[in-house]
C-alpha positions as CSV (number, residue, x, y, z in Angstrom):
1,X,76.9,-11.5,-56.8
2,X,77.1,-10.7,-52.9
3,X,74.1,-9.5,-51.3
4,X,75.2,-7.6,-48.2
5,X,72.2,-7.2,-44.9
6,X,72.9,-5.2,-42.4
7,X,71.3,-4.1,-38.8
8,X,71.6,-1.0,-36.5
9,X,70.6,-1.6,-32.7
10,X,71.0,0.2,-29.2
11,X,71.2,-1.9,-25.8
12,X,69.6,-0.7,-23.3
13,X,72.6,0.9,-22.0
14,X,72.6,2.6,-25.4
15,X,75.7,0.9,-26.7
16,X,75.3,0.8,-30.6
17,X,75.7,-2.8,-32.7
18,X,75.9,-3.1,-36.3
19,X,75.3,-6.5,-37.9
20,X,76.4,-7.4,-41.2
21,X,76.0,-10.4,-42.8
22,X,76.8,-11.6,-46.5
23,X,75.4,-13.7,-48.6
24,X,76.9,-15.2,-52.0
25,X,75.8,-18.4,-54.7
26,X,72.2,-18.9,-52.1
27,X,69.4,-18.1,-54.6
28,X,69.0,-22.4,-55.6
29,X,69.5,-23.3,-52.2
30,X,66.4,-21.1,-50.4
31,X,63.6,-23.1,-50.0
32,X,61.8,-20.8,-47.3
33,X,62.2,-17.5,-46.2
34,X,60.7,-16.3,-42.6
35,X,59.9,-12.8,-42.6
36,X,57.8,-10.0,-40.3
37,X,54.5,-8.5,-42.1
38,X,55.8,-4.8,-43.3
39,X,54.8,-3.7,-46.8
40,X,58.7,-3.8,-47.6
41,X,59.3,-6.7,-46.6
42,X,56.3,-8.0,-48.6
43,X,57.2,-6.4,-51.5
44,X,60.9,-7.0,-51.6
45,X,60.4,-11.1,-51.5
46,X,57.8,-10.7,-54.9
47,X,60.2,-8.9,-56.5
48,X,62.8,-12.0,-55.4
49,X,60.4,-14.5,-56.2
50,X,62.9,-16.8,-54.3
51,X,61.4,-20.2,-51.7
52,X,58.4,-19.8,-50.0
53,X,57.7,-16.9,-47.3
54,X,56.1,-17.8,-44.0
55,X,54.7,-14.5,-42.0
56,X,56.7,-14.4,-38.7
57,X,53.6,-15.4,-36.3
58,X,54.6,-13.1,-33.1
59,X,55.1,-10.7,-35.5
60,X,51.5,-11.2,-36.7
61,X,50.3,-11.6,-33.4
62,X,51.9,-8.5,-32.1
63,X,50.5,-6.4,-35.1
64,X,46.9,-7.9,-33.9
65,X,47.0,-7.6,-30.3
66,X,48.4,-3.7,-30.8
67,X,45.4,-3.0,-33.6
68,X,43.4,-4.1,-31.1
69,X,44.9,-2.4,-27.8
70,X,44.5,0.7,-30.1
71,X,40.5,0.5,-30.2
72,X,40.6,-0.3,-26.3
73,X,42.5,3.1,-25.8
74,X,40.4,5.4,-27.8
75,X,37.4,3.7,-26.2
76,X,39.1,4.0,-22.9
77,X,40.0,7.9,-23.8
78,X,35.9,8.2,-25.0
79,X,34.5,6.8,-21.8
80,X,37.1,9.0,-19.6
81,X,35.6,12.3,-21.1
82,X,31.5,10.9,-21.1
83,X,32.5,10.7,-17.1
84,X,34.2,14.0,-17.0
85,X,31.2,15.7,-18.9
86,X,28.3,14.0,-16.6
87,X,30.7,14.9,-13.9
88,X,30.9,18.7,-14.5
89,X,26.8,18.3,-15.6
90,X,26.3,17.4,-12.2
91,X,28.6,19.9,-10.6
92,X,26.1,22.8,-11.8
């Protein structure tokens, strides 16, 4: 079989790039496969049960940090209207 991956992308210049790669007779030579943390990717490599998958770390990283930034910003945002509210409290 040929297993056919493709990739849509802009440049910043919005020029559009498609990527396509194939892939033929692989499946006994795949030790390891690299991939990001989405659900989909999770799920498609069980259902492969092909090598050994190894999270992309920057990928993990980058889903930490941005959990994390998240809680900063609705803290941030909670802090901003406490100061608004004791502001107008003392405007009266």
């Amino acid at each position: 079989y040929i297993s056919l991956t493709l990739d849509t992308w802009s440049s910043p210049i919005h020029l559009p790039y498609l990527g396509i790669t194939a892939h033929w007779e692989i499946e006994s030579k795949i030790s390891t496969i690299v991939t990001d943390n989405s659900s989909n990717i999770k799920k498609a490599y069980n259902e492969l049960e092909i090598g050994k998958r190894i999270p992309y770390f920057a990928h993990t990283l980058q889903l930490s940090i941005k959990k994390e930034l998240d809680k900063i910003e609705l803290l941030a945002d909670k802090c901003k209207h406490l100061i608004t509210f004791l502001s107008d409290d003392k405007k009266k």
